[in-house]
N, C-alpha and C positions, 0 to 999 in steps of 0.2 A: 345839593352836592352829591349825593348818595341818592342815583338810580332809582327806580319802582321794580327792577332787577331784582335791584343789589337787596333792597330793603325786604322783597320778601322771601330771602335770603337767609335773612338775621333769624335767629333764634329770639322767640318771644322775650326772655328777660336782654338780650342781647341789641334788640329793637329796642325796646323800653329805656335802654343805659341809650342807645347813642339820640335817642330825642331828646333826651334830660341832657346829655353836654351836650347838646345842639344850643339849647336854652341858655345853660351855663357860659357857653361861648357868648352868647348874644348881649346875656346881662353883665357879662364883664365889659363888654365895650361900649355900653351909652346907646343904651338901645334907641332912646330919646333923641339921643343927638344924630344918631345914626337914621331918624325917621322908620323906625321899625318895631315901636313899643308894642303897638296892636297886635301886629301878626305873632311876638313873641309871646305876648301873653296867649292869646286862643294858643299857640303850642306847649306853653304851661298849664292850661287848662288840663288839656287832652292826656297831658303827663299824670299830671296828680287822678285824672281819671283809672291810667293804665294801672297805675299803682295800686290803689286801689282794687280794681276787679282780680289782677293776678295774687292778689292777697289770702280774695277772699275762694277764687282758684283754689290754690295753693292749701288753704286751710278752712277758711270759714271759722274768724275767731271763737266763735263760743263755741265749737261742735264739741272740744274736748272737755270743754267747762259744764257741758249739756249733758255728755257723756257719763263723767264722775257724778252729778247730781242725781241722771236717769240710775246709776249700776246701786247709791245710795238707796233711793226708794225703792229698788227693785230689794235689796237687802232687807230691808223694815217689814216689807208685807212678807218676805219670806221668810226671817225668822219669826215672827206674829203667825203666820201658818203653822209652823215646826213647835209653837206653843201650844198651841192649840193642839195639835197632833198630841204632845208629850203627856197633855193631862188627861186626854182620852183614856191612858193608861192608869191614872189615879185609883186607889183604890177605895176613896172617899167617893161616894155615889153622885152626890150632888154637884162634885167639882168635874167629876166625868161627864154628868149630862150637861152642865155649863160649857166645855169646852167641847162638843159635839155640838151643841146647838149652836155655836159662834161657828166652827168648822164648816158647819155646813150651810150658814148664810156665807162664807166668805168662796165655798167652792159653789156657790149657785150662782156669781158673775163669772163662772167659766174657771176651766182648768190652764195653767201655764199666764199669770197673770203678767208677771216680772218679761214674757217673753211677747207679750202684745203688742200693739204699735204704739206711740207715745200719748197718741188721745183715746181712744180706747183704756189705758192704762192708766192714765190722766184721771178719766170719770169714773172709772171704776174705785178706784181707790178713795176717791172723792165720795161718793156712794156709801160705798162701807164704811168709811170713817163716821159720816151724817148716821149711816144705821147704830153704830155705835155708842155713839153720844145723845141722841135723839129719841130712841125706841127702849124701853125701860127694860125688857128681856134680856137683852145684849149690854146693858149698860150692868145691870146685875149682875151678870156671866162673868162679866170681866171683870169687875169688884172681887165677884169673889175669889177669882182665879190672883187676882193682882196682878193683870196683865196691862193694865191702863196706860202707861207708860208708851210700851208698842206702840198703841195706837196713835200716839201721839206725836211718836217719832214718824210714822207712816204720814200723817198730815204736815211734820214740819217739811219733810222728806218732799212729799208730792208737792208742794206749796213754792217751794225754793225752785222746784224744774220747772214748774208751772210759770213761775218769775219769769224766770230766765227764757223760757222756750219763747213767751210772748215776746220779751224784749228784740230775742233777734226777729221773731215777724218783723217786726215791728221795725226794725233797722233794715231788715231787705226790702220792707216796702217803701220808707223813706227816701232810698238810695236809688231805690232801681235799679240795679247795677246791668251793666251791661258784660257781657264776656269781653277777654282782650281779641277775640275773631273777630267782634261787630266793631269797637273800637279801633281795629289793627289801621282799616283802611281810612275812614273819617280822619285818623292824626295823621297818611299821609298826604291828605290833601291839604291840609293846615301848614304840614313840612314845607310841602311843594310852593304853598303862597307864599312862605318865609322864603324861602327859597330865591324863588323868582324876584320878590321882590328888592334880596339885596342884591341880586345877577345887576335888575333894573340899574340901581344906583350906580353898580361897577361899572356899566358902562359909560356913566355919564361923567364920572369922577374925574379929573385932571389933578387932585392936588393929592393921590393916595390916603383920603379919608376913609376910605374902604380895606386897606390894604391890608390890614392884619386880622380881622375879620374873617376876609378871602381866606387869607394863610391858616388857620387856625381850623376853620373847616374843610378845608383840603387836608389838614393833616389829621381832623379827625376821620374822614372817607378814608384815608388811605388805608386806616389802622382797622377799621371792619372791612375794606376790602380785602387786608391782607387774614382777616379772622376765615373771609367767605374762601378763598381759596386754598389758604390750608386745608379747610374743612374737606372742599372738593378735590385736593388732591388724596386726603386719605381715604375719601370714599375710592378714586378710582383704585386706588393700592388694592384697598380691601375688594372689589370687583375682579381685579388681575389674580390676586392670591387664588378667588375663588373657581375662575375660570380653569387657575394650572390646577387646582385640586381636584379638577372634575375630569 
C-alpha cells in the first residue's frame, strides 16, 4: 500500500510502527485463511529484527551498567593509590617504605590508570592485584599498612566489569545485529511481497473476502501519508521563512 516513495520517507521509528501495524492488521484477519501466513510472518520477522537493532541504536543495553561498574573500579584503584600516597607521609618508617614500595609497583603499570581503555585497564588491575597477593613484599606492605581490603575491592570491582564487558561480546556476537540502514530495505522487499500478494488475491476476489483487509491498510497509508506531508509542508514553511529573511 505504502510506496518505496512514501516509505523512505518515514522516519526510522516511524517506519518501524507502520510495519508492525502492517503485521497487526494482517493478524487480525486470518492471515491463514486469507492464504497469507508466510509472507506475514517473514514481515514479523524483519519487525522483531528492527526492534531490536534500533534498541541497541539507541542505547546498547549494558553500556550504562558497563559504565557504573568501569567508574566503580576506576574508584577502588584510585582510592588504593591516594592510600598509598597518605602513608608515604607516616611518620613510622617502616610503614613509609611499605607504602612507597606498593606506590611505586602500582605507578610502574603507567600513570592515569582509571583513564585507560577498558583492556588495558582490565589487565592492569588484574596484574597488580596477582602482585599483591602472590609476591610476599607487597603482600607484607599491605598487612602492615592494613590496606588489604582495597585491594580486594579493586579485584571485586574489576571482576564484575570483566563479567559484564564479556557478556555483552558475547551477546553482539550472538546476534549479529545488523543497523536499521542494512535492515531498512530487506523489510521492504518482504512489505512489498505482502503487499503484492494480497493486491493478487484482491483481484481475483468476487465475494469481498479481501475487503476489510484492503480497507484497513488504506487507511493505515493514508495516516503516514498524511505524517509524510505535514512534514513536507513544514519543511517548505521553514525554506519560505528562510529565504524572506535573507
Amino acid at each position: 500500500m505504502l510506496t518505496k516513495t512514501e516509505l523512505k520517507q518515514l522516519h526510522k521509528e516511524e517506519f518501524i510502527e507502520a510495519m508492525r501495524s502492517t503485521v497487526e492488521i494482517c493478524n487480525t484477519n486470518d492471515p491463514k485463511d486469507l492464504q497469507i501466513s508466510s509472507f506475514v510472518t517473514a514481515l514479523h520477522i524483519m519487525v522483531l529484527g528492527l526492534d531490536d537493532s534500533i534498541l541497541y541504536e539507541q542505547g546498547k543495553p549494558l553500556t550504562r551498567e558497563l559504565e557504573i561498574l568501569d567508574e566503580e573500579r576506576d574508584s577502588a584503584i584510585t582510592g588504593t593509590r591516594y592510600g598509598f600516597i597518605m602513608f608515604t607521609y607516616h611518620k613510622t618508617p617502616a610503614k613509609k617504605a611499605a607504602a612507597q614500595l606498593l606506590l611505586e609497583r602500582l605507578d610502574s603499570y603507567g600513570s592515569g590508570i582509571a583513564r585507560m581503555n577498558n583492556e588495558s585497564e582490565s589487565t592492569i588491575l588484574q596484574n597488580f592485584v596477582n602482585d599483591c597477593k602472590t609476591i610476599e613484599k607487597y603482600k607484607k606492605a599491605l598487612m602492615l599498612l592494613g590496606l588489604e581490603e582495597w585491594i580486594e575491592d579493586v579485584e571485586t570491582a574489576n571482576n564484575a566489569f570483566n563479567k559484564k564487558y564479556q557478556q555483552r561480546i558475547q551477546e553482539e556476537s550472538d546476534r549479529e545485529k545488523k543497523s536499521v540502514t542494512i535492515l531498512r530495505p530487506q523489510t521492504v522487499i518482504v512489505y512489498e511481497k505482502l503487499i503484492n500478494r494480497i493486491d493478487a488475491h484482491i483481484e481475483l476476489d468476487e465475494i469481498g473476502k479481501y475487503q476489510t483487509i484492503y480497507n484497513q491498510l488504506a487507511t493505515l497509508k493514508n495516516r503516514y501519508k498524511q505524517i509524510i506531508t505535514a512534514r513536507n509542508n513544514e519543511h517548505i514553511v521553514e525554506v519560505n521563512n528562510n529565504f524572506i529573511e535573507v
